[in-house]
N, C-alpha and C positions, 0 to 999 in steps of 0.2 A: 491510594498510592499514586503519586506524578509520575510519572516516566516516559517523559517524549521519546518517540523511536518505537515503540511498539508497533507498529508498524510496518516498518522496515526488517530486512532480515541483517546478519552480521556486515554485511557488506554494503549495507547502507542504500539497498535495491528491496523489491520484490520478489525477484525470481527465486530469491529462498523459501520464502514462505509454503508451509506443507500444504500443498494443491500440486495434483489431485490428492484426497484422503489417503490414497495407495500409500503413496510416501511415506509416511507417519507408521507404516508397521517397520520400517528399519531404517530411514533414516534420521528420524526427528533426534533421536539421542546423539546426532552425531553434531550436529549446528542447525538442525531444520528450524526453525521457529514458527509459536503459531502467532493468528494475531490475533490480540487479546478484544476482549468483550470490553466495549466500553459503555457507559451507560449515556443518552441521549444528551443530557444536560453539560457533560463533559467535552466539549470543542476546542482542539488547540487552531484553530483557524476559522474563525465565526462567519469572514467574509469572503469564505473559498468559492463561493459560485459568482462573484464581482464580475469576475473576467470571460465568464461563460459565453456570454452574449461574443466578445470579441473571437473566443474560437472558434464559435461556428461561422463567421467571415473570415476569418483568416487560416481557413484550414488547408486550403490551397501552396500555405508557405511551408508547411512542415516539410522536411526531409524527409523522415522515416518513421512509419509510424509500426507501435509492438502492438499484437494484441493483448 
């Protein structure tokens, strides 16, 4: 099955996602989502470490950063 956004939670972020584990005994039924298992071969962004090299010099510019 395709389904880009697995990922992501409803709201189109991460902080939904069920972490810690705790979460998931009462909230996951509500909108928690988890992230799905994907198998290695499966990549919607093959070339996502391109830029890597640029962020470790330019990390000086970010604003703000989330853990």
């Amino acid at each position: 099955v395709f389904f880009p956004g697995w990922e992501a939670d409803v709201n189109g972020g991460t902080a939904g996602l069920c972490s810690p584990v705790e979460r998931d005994l009462f909230d996951c039924h509500l909108g928690c989502f988890w992230p799905a298992q994907v198998p290695d071969q499966l990549n919607h962004a093959p070339d996502w470490t391109s830029s890597c090299a640029s962020a470790q010099k330019d990390w000086r510019k970010i604003d703000l950063i989330f853990p």
